[in-house]
C-alpha positions as CSV (number, residue, x, y, z in Angstrom):
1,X,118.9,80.9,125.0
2,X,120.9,78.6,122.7
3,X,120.9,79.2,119.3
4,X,120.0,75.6,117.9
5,X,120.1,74.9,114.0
6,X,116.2,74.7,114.1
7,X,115.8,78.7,115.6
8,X,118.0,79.6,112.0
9,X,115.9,77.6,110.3
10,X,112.7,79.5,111.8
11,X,114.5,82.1,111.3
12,X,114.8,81.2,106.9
13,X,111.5,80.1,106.9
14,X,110.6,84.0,108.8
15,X,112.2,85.7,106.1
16,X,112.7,83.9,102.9
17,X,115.2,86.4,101.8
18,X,118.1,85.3,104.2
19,X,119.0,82.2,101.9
20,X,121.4,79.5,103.2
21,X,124.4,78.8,101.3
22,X,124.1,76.5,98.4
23,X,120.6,77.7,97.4
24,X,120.7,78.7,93.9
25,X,120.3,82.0,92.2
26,X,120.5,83.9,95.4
27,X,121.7,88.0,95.1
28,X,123.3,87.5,98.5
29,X,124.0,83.9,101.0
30,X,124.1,84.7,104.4
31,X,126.0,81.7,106.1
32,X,124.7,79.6,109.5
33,X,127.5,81.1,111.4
34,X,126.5,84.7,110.6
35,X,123.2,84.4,111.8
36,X,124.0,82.0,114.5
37,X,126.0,85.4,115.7
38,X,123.3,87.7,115.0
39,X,120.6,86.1,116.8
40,X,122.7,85.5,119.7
41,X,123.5,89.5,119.6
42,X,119.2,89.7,119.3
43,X,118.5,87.3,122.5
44,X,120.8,89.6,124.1
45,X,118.4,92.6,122.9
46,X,115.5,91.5,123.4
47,X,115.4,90.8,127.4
48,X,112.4,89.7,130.0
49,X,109.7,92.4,128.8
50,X,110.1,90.4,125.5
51,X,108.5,87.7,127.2
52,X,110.1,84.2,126.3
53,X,110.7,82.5,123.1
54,X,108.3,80.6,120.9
55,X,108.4,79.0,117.1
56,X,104.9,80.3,117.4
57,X,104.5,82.9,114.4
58,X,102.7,85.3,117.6
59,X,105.7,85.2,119.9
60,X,106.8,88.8,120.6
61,X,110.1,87.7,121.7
62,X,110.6,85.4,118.6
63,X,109.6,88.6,116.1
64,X,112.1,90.5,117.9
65,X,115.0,88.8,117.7
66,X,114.5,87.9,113.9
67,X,114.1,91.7,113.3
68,X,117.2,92.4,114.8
69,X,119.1,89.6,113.6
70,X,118.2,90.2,110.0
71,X,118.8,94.2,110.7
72,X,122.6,92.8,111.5
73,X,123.0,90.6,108.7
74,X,121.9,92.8,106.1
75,X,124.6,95.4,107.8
76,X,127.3,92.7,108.1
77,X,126.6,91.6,104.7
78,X,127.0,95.4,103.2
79,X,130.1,95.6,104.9
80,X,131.7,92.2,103.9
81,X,130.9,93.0,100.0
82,X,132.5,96.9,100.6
83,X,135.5,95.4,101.7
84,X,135.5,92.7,99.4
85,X,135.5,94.7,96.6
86,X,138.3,97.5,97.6
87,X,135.7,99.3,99.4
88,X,135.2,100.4,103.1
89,X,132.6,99.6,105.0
90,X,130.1,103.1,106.0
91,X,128.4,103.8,108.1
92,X,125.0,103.3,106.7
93,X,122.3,106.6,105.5
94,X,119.4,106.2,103.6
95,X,118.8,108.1,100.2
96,X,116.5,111.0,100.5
97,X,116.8,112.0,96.9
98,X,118.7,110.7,94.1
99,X,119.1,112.6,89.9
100,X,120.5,110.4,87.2
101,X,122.1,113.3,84.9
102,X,125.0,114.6,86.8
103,X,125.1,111.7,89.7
104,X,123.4,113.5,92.3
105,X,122.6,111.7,95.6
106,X,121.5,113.2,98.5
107,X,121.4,111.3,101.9
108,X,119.0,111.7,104.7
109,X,120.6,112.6,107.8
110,X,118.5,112.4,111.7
111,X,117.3,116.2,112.8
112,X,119.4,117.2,115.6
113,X,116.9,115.7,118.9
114,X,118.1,114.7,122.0
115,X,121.6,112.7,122.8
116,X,119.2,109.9,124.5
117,X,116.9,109.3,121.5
118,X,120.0,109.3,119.2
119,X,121.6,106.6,121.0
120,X,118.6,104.6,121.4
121,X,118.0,104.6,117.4
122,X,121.5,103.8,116.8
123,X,121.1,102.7,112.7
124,X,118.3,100.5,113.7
125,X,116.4,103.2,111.2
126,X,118.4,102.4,108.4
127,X,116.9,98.7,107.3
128,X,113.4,97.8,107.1
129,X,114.2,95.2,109.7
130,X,115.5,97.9,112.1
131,X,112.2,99.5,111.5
132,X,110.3,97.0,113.0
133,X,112.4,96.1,115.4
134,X,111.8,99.7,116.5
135,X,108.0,99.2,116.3
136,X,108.4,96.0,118.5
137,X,110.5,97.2,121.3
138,X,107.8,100.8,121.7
139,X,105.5,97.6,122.1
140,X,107.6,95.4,124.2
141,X,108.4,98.7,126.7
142,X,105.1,98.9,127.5
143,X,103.4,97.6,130.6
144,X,104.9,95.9,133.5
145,X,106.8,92.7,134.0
146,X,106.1,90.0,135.2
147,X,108.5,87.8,137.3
């Protein structure tokens, strides 16, 4: 599908928090050509059990790609302001615990499962948006498709 100015502004209007350049105030500006990349990555994703794309707010294909697309910003994002600042970008973990005196952090790391479930997770588990991406795709995986 071609990713047309009016799917990133769907896209905005979806999830406020991905603020176009310009806006005012905003913690973090995610460019058109970023997400013009990342939702082509999430068509890509989401295939024919998706079903097919509608600026309905019901379309399961539509919810899909704009989980996955702002799972990618948010990573691309975190990477560009790592290495902007002198930093390199990680690979992302989320905090399991965290102590103030002393600086302790602890990360939460995946119990050991199977090589198949590991690579179908990926770090789609490490943003909220991964998360329901996640949630989408058990639904989208289910049931038959039709041709």
């Amino acid at each position: 599908m071609e990713i047309t100015e009016q799917v990133i502004t769907d896209f905005r209007e979806y999830y406020p928090e991905f603020v176009e350049p310009g806006t005012s105030g905003a913690a973090v500006v995610y460019p058109d050509s970023l997400l013009s990349r990342v939702l082509c990555e999430a068509d890509a994703e989401t295939g024919r059990r998706w079903g097919r794309y509608d600026a309905g707010p019901c379309s399961l294909k539509k919810r899909g790609m704009f989980a996955y697309a702002a799972h990618r910003a948010s990573l691309a994002m975190a990477a560009a302001r790592a290495t902007e600042n002198g930093g390199v970008a990680a690979a992302p973990s989320r905090v399991a615990s965290k102590s103030v005196a002393d600086e302790s952090v602890g990360y939460a790391v995946r119990a050991p499962g199977s090589a198949d479930e590991s690579m179908g997770l990926g770090d789609l588990d490490t943003t909220i948006y991964g998360l329901e991406f996640l949630r989408l795709r058990r639904r989208a995986g289910m049931g038959a498709v039709v041709v």
